[in-house]
N, C-alpha and C positions, 0 to 999 in steps of 0.2 A: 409295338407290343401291346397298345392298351389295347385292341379291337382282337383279342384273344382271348378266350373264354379260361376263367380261375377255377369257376366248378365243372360238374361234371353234369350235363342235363338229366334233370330230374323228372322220371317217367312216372313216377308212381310209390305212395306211402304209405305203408300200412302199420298199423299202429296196435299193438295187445297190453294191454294193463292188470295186473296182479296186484293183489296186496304186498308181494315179497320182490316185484320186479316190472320192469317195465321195456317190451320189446318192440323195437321199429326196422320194419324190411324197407331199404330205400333203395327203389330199382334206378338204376344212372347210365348214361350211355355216356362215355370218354371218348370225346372228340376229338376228331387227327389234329384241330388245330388250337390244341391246350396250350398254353405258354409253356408248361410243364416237359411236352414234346423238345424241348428249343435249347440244341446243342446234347441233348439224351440220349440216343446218340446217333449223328447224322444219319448215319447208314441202317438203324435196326433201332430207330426211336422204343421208348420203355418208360412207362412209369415211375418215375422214384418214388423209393420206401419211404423217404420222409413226407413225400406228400399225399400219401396215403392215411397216416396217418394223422397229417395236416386236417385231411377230410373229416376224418373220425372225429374231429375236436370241433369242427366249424359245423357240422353234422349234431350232434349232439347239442351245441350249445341253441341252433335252430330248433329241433324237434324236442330235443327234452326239455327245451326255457328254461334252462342253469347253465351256468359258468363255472370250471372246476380249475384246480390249484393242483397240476398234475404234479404225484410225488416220485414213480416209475412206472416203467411200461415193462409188462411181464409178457413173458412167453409169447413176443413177436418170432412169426414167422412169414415170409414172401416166399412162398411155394409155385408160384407160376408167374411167366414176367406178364404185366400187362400193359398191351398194346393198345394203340390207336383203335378208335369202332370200336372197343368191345363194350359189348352191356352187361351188367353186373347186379347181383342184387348187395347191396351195404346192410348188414344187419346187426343192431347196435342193443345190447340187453346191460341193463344197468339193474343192481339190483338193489340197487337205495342205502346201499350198505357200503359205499368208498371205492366199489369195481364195476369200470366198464369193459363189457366183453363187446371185439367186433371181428365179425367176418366177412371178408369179400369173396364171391362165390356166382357160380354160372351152373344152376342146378344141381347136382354132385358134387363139382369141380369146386374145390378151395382154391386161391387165387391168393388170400395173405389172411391171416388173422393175428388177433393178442389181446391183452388186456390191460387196463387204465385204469391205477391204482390213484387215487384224486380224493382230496379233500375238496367240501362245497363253498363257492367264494361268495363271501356273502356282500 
């Protein structure tokens, strides 16, 4: 299992900065052989929700260089199952104020999104 890839490769970052926020596009291709695939379910493998938002947190603490003290997760939604091979854009807008908002999405297509109510760990 360890020669299985935990993230998701990462094709490309883009990065916007505001006084009131701060947003990052992280293009990622999920590969058929994610550990996360394994036993998901034999026959019609699928991402889990939780490690979706596993991403969002190990995402974040990479690109925004903070560690947060999750307190809940609001208005999560998994709207489309995702699959082996898909690329995806992760797009993570924190607005310096205790909420992180994230969508996973394939141009139009929402795939999950929610938000990450967090105090910052110091």
């Amino acid at each position: 299992m360890s020669d299985q890839p935990l993230l998701p490769d990462v094709i490309e970052v883009v990065s916007n900065q505001d006084i009131d926020l701060i947003s990052i596009d992280i293009k990622i291709n999920i590969k058929s052989d994610s550990v996360y695939f394994i036993g998901h379910f034999p026959d019609m493998p699928i991402l889990p929700g939780v490690v979706q938002v596993h991403w969002v947190m190990l995402f974040a603490q990479k690109y925004l260089l903070r560690t947060f003290k999750v307190h809940r997760i609001e208005t999560i939604k998994f709207q489309r199952i995702i699959k082996p091979n898909t690329k995806l854009t992760l797009k993570l807008v924190d607005n310096k104020c205790g909420k992180l908002s994230f969508t996973y999405s394939a141009g139009d297509v929402i795939y999950g999104s929610g938000r990450i109510i967090y105090d910052e760990s110091l």
